[in-house]
N, C-alpha and C positions, 0 to 999 in steps of 0.2 A: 227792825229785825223782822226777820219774816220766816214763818216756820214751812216747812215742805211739804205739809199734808192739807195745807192751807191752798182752797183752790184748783186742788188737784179736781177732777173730772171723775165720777162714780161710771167704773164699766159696768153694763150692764150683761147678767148672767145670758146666754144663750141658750132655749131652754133643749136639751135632748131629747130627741126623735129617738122613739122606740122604732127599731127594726127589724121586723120578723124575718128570722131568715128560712127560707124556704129550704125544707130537709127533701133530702133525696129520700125514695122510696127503699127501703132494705128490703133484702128475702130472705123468706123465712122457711127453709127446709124439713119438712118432718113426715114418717114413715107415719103410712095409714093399710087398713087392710093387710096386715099381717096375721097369718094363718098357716099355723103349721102341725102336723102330721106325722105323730112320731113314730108308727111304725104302719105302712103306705102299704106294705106286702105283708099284711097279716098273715096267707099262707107260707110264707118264706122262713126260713130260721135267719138269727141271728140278724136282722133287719131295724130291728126295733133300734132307736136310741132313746135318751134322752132330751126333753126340755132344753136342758142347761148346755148340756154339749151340745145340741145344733147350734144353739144361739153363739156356742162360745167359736164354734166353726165359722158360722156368717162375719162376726163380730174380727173374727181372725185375721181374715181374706179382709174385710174392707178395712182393717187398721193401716193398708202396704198404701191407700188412695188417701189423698188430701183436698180432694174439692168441697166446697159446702155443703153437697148434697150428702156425699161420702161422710163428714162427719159428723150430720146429723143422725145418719143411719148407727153409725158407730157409739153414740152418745144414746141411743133408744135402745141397743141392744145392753149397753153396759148398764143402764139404769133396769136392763130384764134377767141382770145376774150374768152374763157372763164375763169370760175372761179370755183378755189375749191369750194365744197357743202358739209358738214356735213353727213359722211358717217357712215354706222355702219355694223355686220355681213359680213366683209370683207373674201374673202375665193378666195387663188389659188390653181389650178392644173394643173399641166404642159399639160396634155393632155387634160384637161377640156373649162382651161382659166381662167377667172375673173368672181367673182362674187361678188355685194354687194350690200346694200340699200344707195339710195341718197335719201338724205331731200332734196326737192325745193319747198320754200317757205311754201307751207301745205300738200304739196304730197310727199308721200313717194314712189319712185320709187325703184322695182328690175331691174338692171343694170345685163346684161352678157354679157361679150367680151369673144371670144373663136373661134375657128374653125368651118366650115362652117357646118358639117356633126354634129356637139357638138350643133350650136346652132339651128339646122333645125326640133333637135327633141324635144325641147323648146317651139320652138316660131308657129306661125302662117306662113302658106305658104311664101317665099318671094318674094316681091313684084317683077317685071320684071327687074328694075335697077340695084339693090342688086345680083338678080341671072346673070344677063349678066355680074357684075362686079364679082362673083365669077368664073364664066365658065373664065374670060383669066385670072384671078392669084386664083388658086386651094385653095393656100396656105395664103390665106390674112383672116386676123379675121372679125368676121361678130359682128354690136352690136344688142343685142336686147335689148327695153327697155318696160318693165309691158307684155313683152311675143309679143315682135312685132322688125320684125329686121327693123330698119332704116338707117344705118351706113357700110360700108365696107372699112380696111385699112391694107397695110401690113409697116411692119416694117423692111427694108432691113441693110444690114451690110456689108461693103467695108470698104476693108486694105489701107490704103494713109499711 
């Protein structure tokens, strides 16, 4: 009689390769040089806003966009207190920028975010803060809000 384990042949284990697997580069979107100016026309009435309401105005406008830069921006402004507002006649252009109407509270404001030279023939002169934060980054968006820029921010991109 003869048993079946009798004989048999021991396989031997194969020992497993670690494999690194090479990660692709992600980008990592986030709003630098933000500087804003809450009331630009000091001699002006009624000019002044709010902190919270610009932000909740910029934060407005870019909630209509869904790129990764777009929600980075949108995610920095929520984490600086504001809040979506009821927007309407939303409109981009890559070389233009952002355009739309915010409802706040009884006012309906025209919001533009866009480039500095897009929003200078817009708006009202820019105040001395806005312009010295355009002169060291060229390339950062300016906001104007009812045709007065109060706002400058760029949105940078790094491979980690």
């Amino acid at each position: 009689m003869r048993f079946l384990w009798f004989g048999k042949k021991k396989v031997k284990a194969e020992p497993l390769l670690e494999v690194e697997i090479e990660r692709e580069p992600e980008e990592l979107f986030s709003v630098v040089g933000f500087m804003c100016e809450t009331n630009p026309i000091a001699s002006a009435k009624n000019t002044q806003l709010h902190l919270e309401v610009i932000n909740s105005l910029i934060l407005s406008v870019l909630s209509e966009a869904n790129s990764p830069a777009d929600i980075a921006a949108q995610e920095f402004f929520q984490a600086h207190g504001a809040n979506v507002l009821p927007t309407n006649d939303y409109m981009y252009n890559q070389e233009r920028g952002y355009s739309a109407r915010v409802q706040d509270e009884n006012t309906l404001h025209t919001v533009l975010i866009g480039p500095a030279p897009v929003i200078a023939r817009a708006s009202t002169p820019f105040c001395d803060a806005i312009g010295t934060a355009i002169e060291s980054n060229p390339g950062a968006f300016v906001v104007a809000i009812d045709g007065i820029a109060y706002a400058s921010f760029s949105i940078t991109k790094e491979l980690v």
